[in-house]
N, C-alpha and C positions, 0 to 999 in steps of 0.2 A: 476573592479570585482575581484581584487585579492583575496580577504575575499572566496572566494569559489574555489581557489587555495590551499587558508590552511587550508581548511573544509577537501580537499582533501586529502592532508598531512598526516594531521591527524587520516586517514582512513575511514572518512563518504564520502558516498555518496549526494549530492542533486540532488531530482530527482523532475521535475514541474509538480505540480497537476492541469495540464491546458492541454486541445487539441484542436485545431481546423481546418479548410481548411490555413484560413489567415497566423496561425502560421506555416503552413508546407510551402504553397508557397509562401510568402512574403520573405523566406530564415531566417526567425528570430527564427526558432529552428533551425538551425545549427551553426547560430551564438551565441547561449545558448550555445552549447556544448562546441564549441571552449573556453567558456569564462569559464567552470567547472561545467553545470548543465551533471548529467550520467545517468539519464533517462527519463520518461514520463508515468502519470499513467493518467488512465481517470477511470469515472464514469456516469451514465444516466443524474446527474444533470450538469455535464460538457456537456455532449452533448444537454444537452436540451439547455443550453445558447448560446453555437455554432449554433446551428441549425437557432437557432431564433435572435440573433444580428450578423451573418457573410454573407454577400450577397452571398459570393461563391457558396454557396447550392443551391441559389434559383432554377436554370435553373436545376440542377441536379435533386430535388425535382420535379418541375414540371414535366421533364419526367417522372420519376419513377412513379408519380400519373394516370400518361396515361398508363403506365401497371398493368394487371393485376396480382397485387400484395398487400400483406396485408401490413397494416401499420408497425409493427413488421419485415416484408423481407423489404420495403423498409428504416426503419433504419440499417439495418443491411446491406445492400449495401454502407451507406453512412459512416457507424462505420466502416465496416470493409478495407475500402479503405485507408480511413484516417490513423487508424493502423498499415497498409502496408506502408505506404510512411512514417510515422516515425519514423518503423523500418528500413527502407532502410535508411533515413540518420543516425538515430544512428548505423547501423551495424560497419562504420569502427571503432567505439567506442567499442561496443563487440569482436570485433577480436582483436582489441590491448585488451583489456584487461583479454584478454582468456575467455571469455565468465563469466566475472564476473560484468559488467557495460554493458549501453546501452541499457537497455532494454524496452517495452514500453508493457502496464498492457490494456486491455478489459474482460469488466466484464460479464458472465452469465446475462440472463433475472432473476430480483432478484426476482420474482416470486418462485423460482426453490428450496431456500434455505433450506429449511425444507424435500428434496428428495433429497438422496442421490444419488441413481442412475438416476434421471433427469438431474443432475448435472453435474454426472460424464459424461453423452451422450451428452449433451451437449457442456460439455465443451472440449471434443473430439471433436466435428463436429467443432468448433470455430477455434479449432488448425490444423487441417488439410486444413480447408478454406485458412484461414491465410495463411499458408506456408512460414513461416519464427522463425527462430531459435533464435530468441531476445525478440519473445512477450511473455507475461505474462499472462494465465488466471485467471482473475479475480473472487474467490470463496467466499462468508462470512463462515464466522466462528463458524456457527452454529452447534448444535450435528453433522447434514448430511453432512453441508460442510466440520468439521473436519474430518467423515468418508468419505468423498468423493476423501479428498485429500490424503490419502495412497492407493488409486486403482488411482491415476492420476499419481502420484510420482514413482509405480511403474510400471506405461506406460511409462514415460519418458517425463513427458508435465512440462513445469515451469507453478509454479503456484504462485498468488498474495492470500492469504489470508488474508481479508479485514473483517474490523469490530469486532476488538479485545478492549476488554475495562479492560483486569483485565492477573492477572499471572495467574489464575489457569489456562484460557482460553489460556494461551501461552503453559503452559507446555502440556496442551492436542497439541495443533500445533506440538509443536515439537517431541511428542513421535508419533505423526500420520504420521508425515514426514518419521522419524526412520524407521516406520514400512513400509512404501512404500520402501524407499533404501533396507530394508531386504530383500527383497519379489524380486528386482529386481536381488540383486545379487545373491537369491537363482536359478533365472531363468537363472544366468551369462551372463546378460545384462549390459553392461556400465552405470556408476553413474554421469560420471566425468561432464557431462554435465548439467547437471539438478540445476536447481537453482529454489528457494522455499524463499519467504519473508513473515513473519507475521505482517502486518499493524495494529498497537496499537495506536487506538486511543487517543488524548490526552484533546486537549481543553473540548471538551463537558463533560469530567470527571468534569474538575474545575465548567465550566457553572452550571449545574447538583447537583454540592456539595454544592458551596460557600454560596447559601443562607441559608444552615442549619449549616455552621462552624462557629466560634467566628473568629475576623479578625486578630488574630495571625497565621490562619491555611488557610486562603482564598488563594487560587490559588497556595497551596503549592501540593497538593495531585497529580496530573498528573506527575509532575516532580517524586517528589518522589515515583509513580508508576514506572516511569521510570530508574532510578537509580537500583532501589532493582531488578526491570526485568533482568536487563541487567548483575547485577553481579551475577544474578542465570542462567544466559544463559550462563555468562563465567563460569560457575561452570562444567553446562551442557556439555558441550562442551569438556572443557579438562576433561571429564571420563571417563573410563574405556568403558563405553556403546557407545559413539559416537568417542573414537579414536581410537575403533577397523574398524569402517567404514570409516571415514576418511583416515586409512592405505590401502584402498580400492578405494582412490580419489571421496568419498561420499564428497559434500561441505555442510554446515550445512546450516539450515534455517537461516535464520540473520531476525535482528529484524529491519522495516522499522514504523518509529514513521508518524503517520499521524494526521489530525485534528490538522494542528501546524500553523494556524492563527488564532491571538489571536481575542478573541470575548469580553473580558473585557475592554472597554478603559481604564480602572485604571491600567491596566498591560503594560507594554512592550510590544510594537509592535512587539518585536522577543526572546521573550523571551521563545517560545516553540522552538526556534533554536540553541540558545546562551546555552541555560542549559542541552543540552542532544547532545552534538559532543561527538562523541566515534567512537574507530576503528571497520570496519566491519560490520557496521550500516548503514541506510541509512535515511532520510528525503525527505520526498516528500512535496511541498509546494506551496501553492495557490501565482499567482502570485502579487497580492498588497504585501504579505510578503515575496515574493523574492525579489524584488522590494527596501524594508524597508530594508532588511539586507547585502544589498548589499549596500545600503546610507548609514549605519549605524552603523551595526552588529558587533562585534568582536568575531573572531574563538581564543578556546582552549579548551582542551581538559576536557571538563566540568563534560562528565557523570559516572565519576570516583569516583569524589571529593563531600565531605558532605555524602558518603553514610550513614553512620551509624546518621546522622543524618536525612537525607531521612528517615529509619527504626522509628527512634523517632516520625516522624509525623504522619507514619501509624499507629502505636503505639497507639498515642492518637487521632486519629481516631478511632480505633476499639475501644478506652477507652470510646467514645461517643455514641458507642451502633452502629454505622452505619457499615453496613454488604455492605463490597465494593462489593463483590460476587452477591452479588442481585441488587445493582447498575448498575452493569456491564452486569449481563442479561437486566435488562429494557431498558439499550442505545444500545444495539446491534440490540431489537426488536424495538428500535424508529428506531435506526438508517437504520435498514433493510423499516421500512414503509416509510422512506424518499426517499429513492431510489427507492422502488415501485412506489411509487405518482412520482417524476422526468421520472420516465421510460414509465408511464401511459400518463405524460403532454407531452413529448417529442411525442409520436406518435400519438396525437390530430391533428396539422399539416399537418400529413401525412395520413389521411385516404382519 
């Protein structure tokens, strides 16, 4: 597993887009860590498969169904447990790393996404439950959830902001973020803590495009959304606007690439891993393609290199009349009913 030694290196993160009972007591997420994975995100349709291929549950399920409890509290006894215990073994990760790795994402009932203040109460009552200093709430990135997360940020809650498909939708994240840090230190509350990821979708861009590009342009758009991101985030970052907060130990939203198993077999098995290693970033990854890149993979520092030619392909993208902005709204609202419907089949089970 060296390959994710010099992912490290090199300043990215890889964090597994996988949870379950097996994985925490079988001892094979700590033995991830050991070997360079720094965190753990989950989602409804990760628990729905948990739920439903891990025996662990059953006895647990059974009882909770002999209380009187809705379907809805009793996943939420079984989420939020799980959670906890993979926070506790990632914590000595977070402490060495001063509270920059380690961390582990639970997501809002996606129901919620379009209320901003169900949101935000929500995903307060999530964090308090919790009681641990390394999770992540999990918010989309809709109008409410961008607004939701500068009254989170400036409570002092880490948050995962999920289902980002475009820049415009990043730079809104990150002036939302901004604005929560402002607000905190207007109240002269500590910053230094608080950690914020914007999760940029990537394959379902390419899935979504390819059949309307010519095959000099197929499966190039995701990457190259990600390249031009990334060097307007370092733009962001070293100015004037966020290294007055930074001199304040504000740490910036960082960008976490998701949707990074490939869905084309004409593509590279990791070739949403291989093209986007950059410092301060992070990747979260389903584990068939942790798996792949770890057999296979080669780390460098990729998401630097070709950008002006990244730029040329959006280029002639927009030359083709396709309005990435309106793409990016439609996969946010597929992507948010897909989670709806996962979060709906998950507690079928449990009634």
């Amino acid at each position: 597993m060296a390959v994710l030694s010099q992912v490290n290196t090199l300043g990215q993160q890889i964090w597994l887009d996988n949870l379950s009972r097996s994985l925490i007591q079988s001892g094979e997420l700590a033995q991830m860590l050991e070997a360079g994975i720094s965190g753990v995100t989950s989602n409804p349709a990760i628990f729905q498969k948990a739920f439903a291929g891990d025996s662990l549950y059953q006895s647990d399920i059974a009882r909770l169904k002999q209380q009187a409890l809705t379907p809805k509290q009793r996943y939420e006894q079984l989420a939020v447990a799980d959670v906890q215990a993979a926070c506790d073994i990632c914590l000595p990760l977070y402490e060495r790393s001063q509270g920059k790795a380690g961390f582990v994402s639970l997501e809002v009932a996606p129901d919620l996404a379009d209320d901003a203040q169900a949101t935000v109460t929500e995903a307060v009552r999530l964090w308090l439950l919790l009681e641990r200093s390394n999770v992540m709430i999990k918010i989309p990135a809709t109008d409410s959830g961008i607004q939701a997360l500068t009254t989170l940020v400036a409570q002092g809650i880490n948050v995962n902001l999920t289902l980002l498909f475009s820049k415009a939708q990043l730079q809104k994240s990150w002036q939302a973020h901004v604005a929560g840090i402002r607000q905190r230190l207007a109240n002269n509350l500590p910053v230094n803590h608080i950690q914020v990821v914007a999760s940029f979708f990537l394959s379902r861009i390419d899935s979504a495009l390819d059949i309307t590009l010519p095959a000099s342009l197929q499966g190039k758009t995701a990457i190259a959304l990600a390249k031009t991101a990334y060097a307007e985030w370092q733009q962001f970052i070293q100015s004037r606007e966020f290294t007055d907060l930074a001199a304040q130990q504000a740490a910036p939203l960082r960008l976490l690439w998701a949707s990074t198993g490939t869905k084309n077999p004409a593509y590279s098995d990791v070739c949403y891993i291989e093209n986007i290693i950059g410092a301060d970033t992070i990747n979260t990854v389903p584990a068939n393609t942790l798996n792949a890149f770890i057999d296979h993979g080669k780390a460098a520092a990729t998401l630097t290199q070709d950008v002006q030619h990244a730029q040329s392909v959006l280029i002639e993208i927009e030359q083709l009349g396709i309005n990435l902005e309106i793409l990016a709204s439609r996969l946010q609202k597929e992507g948010l009913q897909q989670f709806i419907d996962a979060f709906d089949a998950l507690l079928q089970p449990l009634n």
